[in-house]
N, C-alpha and C positions, 0 to 999 in steps of 0.2 A: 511365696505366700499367694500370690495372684497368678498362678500359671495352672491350677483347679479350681474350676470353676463350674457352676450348671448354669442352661439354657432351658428357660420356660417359653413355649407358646402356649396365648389362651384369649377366648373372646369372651367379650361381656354384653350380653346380647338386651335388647332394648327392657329387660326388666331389671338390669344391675345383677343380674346371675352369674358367676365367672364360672365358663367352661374350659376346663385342660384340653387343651389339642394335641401336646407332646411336650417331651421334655428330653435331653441329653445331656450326659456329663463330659467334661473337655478337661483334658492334663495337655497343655502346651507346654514344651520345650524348647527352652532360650537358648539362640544358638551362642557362642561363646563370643564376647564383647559388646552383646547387646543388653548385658544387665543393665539399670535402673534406667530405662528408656522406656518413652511411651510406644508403645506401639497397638496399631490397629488391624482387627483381623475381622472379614465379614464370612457372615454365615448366612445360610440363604435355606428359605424353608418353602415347600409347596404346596399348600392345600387342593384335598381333593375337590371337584368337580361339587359346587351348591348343591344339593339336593332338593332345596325347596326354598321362599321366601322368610321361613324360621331363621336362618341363618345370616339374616342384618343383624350387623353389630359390629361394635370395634377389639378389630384383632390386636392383641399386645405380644413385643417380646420383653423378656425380662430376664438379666443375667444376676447369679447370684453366687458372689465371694463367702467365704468364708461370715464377714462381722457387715459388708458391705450387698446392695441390692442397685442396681440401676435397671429404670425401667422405661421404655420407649417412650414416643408421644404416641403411638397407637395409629394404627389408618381404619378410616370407616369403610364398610364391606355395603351396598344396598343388592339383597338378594332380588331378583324380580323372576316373579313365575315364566312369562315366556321369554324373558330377555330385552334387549334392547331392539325395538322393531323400527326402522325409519317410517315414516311416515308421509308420504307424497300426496297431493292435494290436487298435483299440476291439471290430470288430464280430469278428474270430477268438476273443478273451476271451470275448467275449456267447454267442456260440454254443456253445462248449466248457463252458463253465460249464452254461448253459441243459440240453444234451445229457448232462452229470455228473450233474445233478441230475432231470436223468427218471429216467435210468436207477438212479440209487440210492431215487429212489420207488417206480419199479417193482416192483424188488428186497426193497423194505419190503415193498411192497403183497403180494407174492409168498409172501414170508415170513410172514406175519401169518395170511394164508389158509390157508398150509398146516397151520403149527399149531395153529389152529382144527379143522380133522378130525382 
């Protein structure tokens, strides 16, 4: 009874729309002594390459028996147009800083002289 079975991929993208990604049908064969036992089998699926930030949303898989459905908790997907960029700060602080403190030396230096005459 449980050894056909279908596999659903599909996302649900931020407006509640369910998109089909695929689907495949599976007849698994029990090998001999292993009837009425649970057993676990993983199936692994790839999606192609984001296309664009359209495609945040949470991916689901969903297997479907006969009278029976079970359906994933889902993983959330956030699509971003250039990707994930690091961001370093280090050498713009160093110079600004660097550049702050000349010029308020200078400003010392400037001041100190002139009140001297």
């Amino acid at each position: 009874k449980y050894t056909k079975f279908s596999i659903f991929y599909y996302w649900i993208n931020s407006l509640g729309q369910k998109t089909p990604i695929y689907n495949r049908s599976e007849n698994v064969d029990i090998p001999s002594g292993s009837e009425n036992k649970t057993a676990t089998v993983s199936y692994d699926h790839s999606i192609i390459p984001l296309e664009n930030t359209s495609y945040t949303g949470t991916y689901y898989c969903e297997v479907k028996w006969n009278d029976i459905q079970k359906m994933g908790k889902g993983v959330f997907v956030l699509a971003r147009g250039t990707g994930y960029m690091e961001t370093s700060y280090g050498w713009e602080i160093l110079i600004t800083l660097t550049t702050l403190l000349a010029a308020l030396s200078i400003t010392a230096t400037a001041l100190l002289l002139w009140k001297r005459k």
